[in-house]
DRENVEX-506020 format. One record per atom (N, C-alpha, C): x, y negated, z negated. Coordinates in steps of 0.02 Angstrom, whole numbers, plus 50000, padded with zeros to 5 digits. Example, Ala and Ser with C-alpha at 12.3 -4.5 7.8 and 13.67 -1.06 7.14 Angstrom:
REM residues 2
506605028449610/506155022549610/506605016549610/506425011249646/506845005349643/506454999849606/
REM end
This chain:
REM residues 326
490425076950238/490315081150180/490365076950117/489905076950067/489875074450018/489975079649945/490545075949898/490775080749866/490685077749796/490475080949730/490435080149681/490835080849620/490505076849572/491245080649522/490875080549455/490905082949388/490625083249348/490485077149304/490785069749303/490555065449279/490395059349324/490425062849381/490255054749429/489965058149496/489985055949548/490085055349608/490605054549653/490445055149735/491045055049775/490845051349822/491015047649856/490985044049913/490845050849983/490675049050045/490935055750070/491595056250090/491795061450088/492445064450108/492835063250167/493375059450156/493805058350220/493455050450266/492785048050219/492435042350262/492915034950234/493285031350320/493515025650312/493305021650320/493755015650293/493535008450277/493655002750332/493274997550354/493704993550411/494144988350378/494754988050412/495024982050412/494794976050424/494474968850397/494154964050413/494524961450471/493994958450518/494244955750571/494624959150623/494774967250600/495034971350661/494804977350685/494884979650735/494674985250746/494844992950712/495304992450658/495674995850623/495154998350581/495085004950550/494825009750530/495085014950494/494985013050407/495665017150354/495465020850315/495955026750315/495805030950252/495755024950192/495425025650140/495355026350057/496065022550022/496575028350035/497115027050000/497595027850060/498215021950056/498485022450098/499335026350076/499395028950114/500055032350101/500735029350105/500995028550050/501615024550032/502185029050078/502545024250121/503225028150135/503805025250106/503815022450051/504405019950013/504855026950017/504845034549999/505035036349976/505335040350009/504925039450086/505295045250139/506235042350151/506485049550140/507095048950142/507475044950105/507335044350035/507415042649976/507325049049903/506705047749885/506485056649841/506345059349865/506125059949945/505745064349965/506125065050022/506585071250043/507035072050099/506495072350182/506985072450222/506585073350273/506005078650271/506175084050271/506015090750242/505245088750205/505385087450154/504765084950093/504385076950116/504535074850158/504225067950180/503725073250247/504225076050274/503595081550339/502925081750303/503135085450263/502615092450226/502185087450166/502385080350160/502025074950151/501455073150178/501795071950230/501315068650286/500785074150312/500965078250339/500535082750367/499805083650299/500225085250235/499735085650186/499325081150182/499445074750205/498845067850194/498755067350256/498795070050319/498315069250369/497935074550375/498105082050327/497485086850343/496775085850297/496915081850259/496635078650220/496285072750225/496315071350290/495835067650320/496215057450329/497025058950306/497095051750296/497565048750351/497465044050369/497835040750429/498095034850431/498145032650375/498575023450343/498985027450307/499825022050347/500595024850308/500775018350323/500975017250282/501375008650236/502045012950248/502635006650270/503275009150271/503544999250275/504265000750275/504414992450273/505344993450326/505464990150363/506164989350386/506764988750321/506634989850260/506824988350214/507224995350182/506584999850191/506755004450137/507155009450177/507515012150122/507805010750052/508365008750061/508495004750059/509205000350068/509495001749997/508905000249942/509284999449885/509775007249854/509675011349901/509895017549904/510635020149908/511305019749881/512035020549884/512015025249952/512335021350020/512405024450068/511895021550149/511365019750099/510775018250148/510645011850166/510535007150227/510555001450240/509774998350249/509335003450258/508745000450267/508445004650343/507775005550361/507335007050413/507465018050411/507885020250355/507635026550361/507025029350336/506655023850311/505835028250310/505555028350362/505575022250392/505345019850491/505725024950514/506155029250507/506425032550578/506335041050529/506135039250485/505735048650443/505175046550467/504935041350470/504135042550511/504065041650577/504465039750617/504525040250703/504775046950714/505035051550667/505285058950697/504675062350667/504445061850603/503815064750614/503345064950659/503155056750682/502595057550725/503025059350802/503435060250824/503625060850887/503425070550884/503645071450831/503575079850840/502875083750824/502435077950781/501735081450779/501535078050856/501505071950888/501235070550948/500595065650933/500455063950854/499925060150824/500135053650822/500565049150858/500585040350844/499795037650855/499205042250908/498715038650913/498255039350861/498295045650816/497755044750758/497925040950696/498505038050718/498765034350658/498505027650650/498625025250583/498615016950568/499405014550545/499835013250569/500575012250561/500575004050541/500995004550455/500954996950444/501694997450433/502024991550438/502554988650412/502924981350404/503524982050393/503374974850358/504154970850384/504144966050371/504754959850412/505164955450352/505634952850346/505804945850298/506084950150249/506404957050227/506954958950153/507374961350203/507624964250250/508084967350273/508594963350279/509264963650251/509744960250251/510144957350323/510134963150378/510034959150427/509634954050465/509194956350452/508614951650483/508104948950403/508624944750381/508214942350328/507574934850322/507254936250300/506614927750305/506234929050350/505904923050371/505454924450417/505704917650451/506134917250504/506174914350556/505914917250616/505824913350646/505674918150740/506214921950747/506964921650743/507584924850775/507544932150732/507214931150680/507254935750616/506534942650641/505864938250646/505454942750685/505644945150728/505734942250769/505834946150854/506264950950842/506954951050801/507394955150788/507114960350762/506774959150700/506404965850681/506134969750695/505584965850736/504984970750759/505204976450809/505884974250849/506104977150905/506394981050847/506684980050797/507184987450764/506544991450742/506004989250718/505694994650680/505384999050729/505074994950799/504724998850867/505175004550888/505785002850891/506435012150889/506435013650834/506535014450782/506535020050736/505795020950733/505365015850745/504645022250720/504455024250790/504955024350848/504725028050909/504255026050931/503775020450944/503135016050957/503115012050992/502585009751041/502665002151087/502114998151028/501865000050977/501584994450926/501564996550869/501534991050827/501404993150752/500764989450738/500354994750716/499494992150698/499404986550657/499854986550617/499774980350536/500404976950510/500734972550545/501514968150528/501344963750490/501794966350437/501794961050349/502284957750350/502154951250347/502884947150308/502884946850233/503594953750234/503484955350149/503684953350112/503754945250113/503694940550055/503804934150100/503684928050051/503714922350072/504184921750092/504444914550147/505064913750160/505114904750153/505294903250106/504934893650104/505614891650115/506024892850154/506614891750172/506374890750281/505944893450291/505744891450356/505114889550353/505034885550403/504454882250399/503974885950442/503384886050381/502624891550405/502314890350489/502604885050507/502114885550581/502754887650631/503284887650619/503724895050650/503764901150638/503544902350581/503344911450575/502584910650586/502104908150579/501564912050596/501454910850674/501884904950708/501744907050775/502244913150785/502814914850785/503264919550793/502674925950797/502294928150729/501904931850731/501554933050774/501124926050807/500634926050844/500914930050919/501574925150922/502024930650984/501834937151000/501964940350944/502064946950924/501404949950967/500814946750908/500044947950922/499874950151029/500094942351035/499964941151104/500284945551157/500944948551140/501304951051191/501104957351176/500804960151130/500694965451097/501034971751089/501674970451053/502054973551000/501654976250937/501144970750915/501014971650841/500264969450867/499704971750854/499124972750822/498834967250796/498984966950729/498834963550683/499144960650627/499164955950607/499644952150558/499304953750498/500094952750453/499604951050367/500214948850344/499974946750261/500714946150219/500574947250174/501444947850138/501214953250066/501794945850024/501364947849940/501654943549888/501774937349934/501104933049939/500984927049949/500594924149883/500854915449875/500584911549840/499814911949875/499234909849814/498644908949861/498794902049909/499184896349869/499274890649919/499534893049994/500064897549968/500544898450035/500104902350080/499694907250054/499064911650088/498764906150145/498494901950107/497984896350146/498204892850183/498684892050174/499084887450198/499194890250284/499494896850265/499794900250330/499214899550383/498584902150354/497944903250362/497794896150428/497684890050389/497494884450412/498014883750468/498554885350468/499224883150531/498924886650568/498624893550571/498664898650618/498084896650653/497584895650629/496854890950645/496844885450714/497204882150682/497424875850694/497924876150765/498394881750798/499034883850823/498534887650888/497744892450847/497494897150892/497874901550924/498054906450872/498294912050844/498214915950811/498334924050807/498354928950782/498464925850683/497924925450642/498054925450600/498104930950557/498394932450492/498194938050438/497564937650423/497474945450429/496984948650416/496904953250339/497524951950294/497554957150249/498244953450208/498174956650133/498624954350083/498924960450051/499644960950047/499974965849990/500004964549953/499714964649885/499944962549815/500264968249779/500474964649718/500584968549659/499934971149626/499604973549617/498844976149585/498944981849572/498874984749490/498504990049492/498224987949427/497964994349386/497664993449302/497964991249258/498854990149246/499124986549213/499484979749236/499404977749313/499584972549324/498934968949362/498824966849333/498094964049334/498014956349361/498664951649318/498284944049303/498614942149384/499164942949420/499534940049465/498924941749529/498534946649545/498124945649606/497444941649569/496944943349512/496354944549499/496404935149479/495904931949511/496114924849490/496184919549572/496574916349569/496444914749624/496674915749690/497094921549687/497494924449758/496834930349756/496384933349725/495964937849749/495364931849806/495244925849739/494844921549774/494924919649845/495594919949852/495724916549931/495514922549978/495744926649944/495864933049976/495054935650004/494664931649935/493824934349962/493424928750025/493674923050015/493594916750014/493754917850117/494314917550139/494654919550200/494294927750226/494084930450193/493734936150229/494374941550238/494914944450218/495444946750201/495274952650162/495644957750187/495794963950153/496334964750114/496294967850058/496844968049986/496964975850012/497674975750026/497894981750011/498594984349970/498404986549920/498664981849837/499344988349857/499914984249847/500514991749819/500634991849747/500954996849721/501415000649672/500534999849647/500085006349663/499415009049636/499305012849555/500055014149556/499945019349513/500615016249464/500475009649481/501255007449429/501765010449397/502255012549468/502715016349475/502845023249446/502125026049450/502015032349420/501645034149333/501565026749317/501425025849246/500785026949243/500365026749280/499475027949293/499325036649311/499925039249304/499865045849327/499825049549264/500015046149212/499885049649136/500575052049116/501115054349147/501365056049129/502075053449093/502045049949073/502535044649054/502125041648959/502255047348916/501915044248840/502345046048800/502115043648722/502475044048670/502695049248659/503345053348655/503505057248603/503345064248670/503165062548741/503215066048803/503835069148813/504035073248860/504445075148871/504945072048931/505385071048928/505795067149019/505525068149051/505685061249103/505335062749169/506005061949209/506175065849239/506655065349279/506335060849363/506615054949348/506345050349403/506735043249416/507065039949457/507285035549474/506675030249449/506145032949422/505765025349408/505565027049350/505855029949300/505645033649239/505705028049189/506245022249197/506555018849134/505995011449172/505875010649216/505165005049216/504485007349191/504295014049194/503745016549181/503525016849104/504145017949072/504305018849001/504325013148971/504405005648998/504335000048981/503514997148977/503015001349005/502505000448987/502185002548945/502455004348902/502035011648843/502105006048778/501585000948789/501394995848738/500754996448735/500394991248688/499594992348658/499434993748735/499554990948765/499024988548817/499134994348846/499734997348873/499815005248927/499555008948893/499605009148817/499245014948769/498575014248794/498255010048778/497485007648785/497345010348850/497505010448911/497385011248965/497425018148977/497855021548966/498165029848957/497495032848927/497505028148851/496845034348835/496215030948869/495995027748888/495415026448927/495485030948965/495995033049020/496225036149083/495855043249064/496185044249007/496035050548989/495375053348978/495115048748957/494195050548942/493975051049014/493985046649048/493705046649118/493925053849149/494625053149152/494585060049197/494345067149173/494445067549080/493815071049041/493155071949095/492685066549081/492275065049107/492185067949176/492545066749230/492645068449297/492895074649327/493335076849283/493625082649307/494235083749351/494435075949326/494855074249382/495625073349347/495985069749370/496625066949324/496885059249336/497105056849281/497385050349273/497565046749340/497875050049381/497945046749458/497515045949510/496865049649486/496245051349535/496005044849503/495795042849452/495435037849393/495885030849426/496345034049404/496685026049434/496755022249521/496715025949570/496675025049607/495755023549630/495295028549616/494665027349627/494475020349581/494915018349518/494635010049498/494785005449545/495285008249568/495805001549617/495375001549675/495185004249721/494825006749770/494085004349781/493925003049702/493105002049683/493124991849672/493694992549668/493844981749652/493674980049726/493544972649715/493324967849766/493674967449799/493494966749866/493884966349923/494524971449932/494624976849893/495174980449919/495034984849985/495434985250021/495334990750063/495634996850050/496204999750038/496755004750044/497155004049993/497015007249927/497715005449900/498465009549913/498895006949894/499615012449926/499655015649851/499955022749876/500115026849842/500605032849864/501225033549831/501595036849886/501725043349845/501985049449889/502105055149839/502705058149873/502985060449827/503675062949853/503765072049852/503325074049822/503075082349839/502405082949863/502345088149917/501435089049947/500965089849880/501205094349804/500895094749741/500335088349753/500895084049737/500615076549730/500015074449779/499935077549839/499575073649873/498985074849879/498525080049857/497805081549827/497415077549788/498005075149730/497815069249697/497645061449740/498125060349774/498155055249818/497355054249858/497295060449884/496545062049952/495815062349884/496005064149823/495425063649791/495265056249771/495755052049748/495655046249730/495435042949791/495345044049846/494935039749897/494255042949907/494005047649844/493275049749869/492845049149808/493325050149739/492965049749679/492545041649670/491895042949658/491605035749653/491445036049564/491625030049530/491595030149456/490945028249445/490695028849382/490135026449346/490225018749347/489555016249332/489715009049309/490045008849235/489815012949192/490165015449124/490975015649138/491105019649177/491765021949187/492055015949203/491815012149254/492245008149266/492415001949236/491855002049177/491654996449115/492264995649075/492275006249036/492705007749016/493655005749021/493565004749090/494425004749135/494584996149105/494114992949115/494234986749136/494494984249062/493834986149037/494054984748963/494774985648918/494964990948911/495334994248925/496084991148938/496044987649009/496694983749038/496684977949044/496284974249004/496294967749010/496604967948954/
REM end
């Protein structure tokens, strides 16, 4: 079904994207689980999820990590809010399940002793014999790259894990991993997490996009909506936002977030849409992205989420954006 909107176009509805180099097949926008069992109780992480799979979406980003930074919480209760979800809908097979290795304080870096440890904690709490997409979610230059990307390759081969990627890599360290894995004949990455959205621009666009185009690699950019600041609601002389990410969001309300806000605003004028639909359909419409993450912590939220993977912008519009945030 192909759906319209008053200043643009739509992609069709619910139609996914491939993962390069895998058999993997993604919603648009991928669904952030930073938040399950964090803002969003078990309860409201359910009625989450269900809302972005009736909606046609089937990529959920989660990390062994989160939310640790949480008073009380040690890390892997979003992995085990999303292994009780999917155990009780009975859907692990329509899923795309990503997550990620190297911040968890127990199993910190990326050594082999550190993978193997992980992957086995995150496979029980998310209730699974695999995880579709394993990120090493950040560098680890404290071990040396041709023991984690074979560690990975492990993974690949015994098949625990799918498919590799890594997130907040140097482009060197990108290529680098790249050429070992080549070279080893192994499961290499297939995909990059960056920082990317409309106000953080210079750290992917440059030469970690280049590698990223260069290697044949899928961008699947987090914090989409820069920590809620692309959602509009965070301006001058606004009212509180009652939000654990309210006092970073508010740190962007300079020329440049101004500039971007009211661009935001014309477009979704234009569209009929809102500031989070605009911002996610720019991110979506950049080179080489596949999925951007976007997480919501009430079902409200998640309409917005399923539109921004269908709205297609003008070339105007998207002239407009760029301009705008540079």
């Amino acid at each position: 079904m192909t759906v319209s909107t008053p200043g643009g176009t739509s992609t069709t509805q619910g139609a996914r994207r491939p993962v390069p180099h895998t058999d993997l097949e993604v919603f648009p926008v991928t669904l952030g689980g930073n938040v399950f069992g964090w803002t969003a109780d078990e309860e409201a992480s359910f009625a989450v999820l269900d809302a972005y799979v009736a909606g046609g979406g089937n990529f959920i980003d989660t990390a062994d990590v989160y939310s640790a930074w949480v008073p009380g919480h040690s890390g892997g209760e979003s992995e085990s809010v999303l292994g009780r979800w999917m155990a009780a809908r009975g859907n692990r097979d329509d899923l795309v399940i990503a997550t990620k290795v190297g911040s968890h304080a127990a199993v910190p870096g990326l050594s082999r002793s550190s993978i193997r440890t992980g992957v086995q904690a995150s496979l029980q709490r998310l209730g699974t014999d695999r995880i579709d997409l394993y990120y090493a979610h950040r560098d680890d230059p404290d071990t040396p790259q041709e023991e984690t990307v074979a560690a990975f390759g492990e993974l690949v081969a015994e098949g625990a894990v799918r498919y590799v990627a890594a997130s907040n890599y140097t482009p060197e360290r990108l290529t680098s991993a790249l050429r070992i894995a080549d070279g080893l004949g192994v499961a290499r990455f297939v995909a990059l997490q960056p920082l990317y959205n409309l106000v953080n621009r210079d750290a992917y666009e440059g030469e970690l996009a280049s590698a990223v185009a260069a290697e044949g690699l899928g961008c699947v950019p987090y914090a989409a909506l820069a920590g809620g600041f692309l959602t509009g609601k965070y301006r001058d002389g606004g009212a509180a936002v009652d939000s654990p990410r309210a006092a970073n969001a508010t740190k962007r309300l300079d020329d440049r977030g101004r500039a971007v806000l009211a661009a935001l605003d014309e477009v979704s004028e234009q569209t009929g849409t809102s500031p989070t639909v605009v911002s996610l359909a720019w991110l979506a419409a950049q080179p080489t992205v596949v999925a951007p993450i976007a997480s919501a912590s009430r079902v409200e939220q998640v309409p917005d989420l399923l539109a921004g993977a269908t709205l297609a912008l003008t070339a105007d519009q998207l002239a407009l954006l760029d301009t705008a945030s540079r």
